[in-house]
C-alpha positions as CSV (number, residue, x, y, z in Angstrom):
1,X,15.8,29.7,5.3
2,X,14.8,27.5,8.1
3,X,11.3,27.6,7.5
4,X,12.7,26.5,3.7
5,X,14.2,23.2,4.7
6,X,11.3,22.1,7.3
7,X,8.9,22.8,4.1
8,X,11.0,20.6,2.1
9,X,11.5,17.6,4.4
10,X,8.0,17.6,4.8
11,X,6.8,18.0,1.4
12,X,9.5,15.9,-0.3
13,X,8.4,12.5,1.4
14,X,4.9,13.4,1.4
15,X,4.9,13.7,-2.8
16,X,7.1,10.8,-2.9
17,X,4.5,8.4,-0.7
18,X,1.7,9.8,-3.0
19,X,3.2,8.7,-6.3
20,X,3.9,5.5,-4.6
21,X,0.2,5.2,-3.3
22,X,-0.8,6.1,-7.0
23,X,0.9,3.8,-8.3
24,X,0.0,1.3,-6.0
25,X,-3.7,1.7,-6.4
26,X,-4.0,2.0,-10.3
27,X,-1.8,-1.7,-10.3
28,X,-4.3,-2.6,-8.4
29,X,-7.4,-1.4,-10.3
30,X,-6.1,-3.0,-13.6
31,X,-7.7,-5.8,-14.8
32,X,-5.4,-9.4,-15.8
33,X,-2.5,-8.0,-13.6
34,X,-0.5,-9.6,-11.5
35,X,-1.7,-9.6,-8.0
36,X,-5.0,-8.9,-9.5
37,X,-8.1,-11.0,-8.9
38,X,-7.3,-14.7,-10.1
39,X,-9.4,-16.2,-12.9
40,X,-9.4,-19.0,-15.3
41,X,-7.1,-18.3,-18.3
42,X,-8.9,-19.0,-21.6
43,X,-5.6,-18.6,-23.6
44,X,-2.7,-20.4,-22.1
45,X,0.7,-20.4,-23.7
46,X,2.8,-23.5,-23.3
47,X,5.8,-22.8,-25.3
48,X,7.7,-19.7,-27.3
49,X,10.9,-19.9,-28.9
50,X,12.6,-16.9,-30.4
51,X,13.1,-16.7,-34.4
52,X,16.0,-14.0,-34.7
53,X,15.8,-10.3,-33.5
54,X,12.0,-9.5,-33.6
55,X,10.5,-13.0,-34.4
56,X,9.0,-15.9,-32.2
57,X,7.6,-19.2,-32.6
58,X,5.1,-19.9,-29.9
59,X,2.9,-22.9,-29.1
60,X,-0.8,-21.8,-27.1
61,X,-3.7,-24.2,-25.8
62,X,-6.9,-22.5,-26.8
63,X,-10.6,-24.8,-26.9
64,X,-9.0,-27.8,-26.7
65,X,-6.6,-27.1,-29.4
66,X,-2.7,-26.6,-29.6
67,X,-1.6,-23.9,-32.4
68,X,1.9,-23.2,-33.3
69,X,1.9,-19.1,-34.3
70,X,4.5,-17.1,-35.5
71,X,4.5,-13.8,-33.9
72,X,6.2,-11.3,-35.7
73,X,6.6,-7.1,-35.5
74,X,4.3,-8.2,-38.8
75,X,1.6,-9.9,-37.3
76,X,0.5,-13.2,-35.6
77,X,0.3,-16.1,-38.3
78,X,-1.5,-18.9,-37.5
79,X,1.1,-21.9,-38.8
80,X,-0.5,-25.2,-37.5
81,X,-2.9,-26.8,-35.4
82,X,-3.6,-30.0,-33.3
83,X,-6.0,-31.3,-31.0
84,X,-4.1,-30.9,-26.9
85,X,-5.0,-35.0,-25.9
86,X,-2.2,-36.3,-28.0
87,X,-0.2,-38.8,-26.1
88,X,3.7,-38.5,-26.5
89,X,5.2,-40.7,-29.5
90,X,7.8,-43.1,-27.7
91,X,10.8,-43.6,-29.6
């Protein structure tokens, strides 16, 4: 029965740091994660606003453009687009 619980406090940490290490290294072999390599967004989103349970209203910089999209469970609808050098409207 000894022999039982040095197996076990032995083994137990030693699957445990394995997962862990797993884990560890496939988070690290993804590509576009976090903590990944750094690179130069093409896509950026400025902006999302939530429309109801499973809708949003987002607002994304792409070639020198700003589009407004509605993201649904439906889709992604393109609703409008403007050039990104617009200078704010006072008033």
């Amino acid at each position: 029965m000894t022999e039982y619980f040095l197996r076990l406090l032995f083994l137990v940490p030693l699957v445990g740091g394995l997962a862990f290490g797993a884990l560890w290294l496939w988070r690290k072999a993804q590509p576009g994660m976090a903590g990944g390599a750094s690179r130069e967004r093409l896509v950026k989103v400025v902006d999302a606003v939530p429309l109801g349970a499973s809708g949003r209203l987002a607002v994304v910089e792409f070639e020198g453009k700003r589009l407004l999209l509605a993201v649904s469970r439906n889709g992604v609808t393109r609703v409008d687009e403007s050039p990104t050098n617009l200078s704010m409207i006072d008033g």
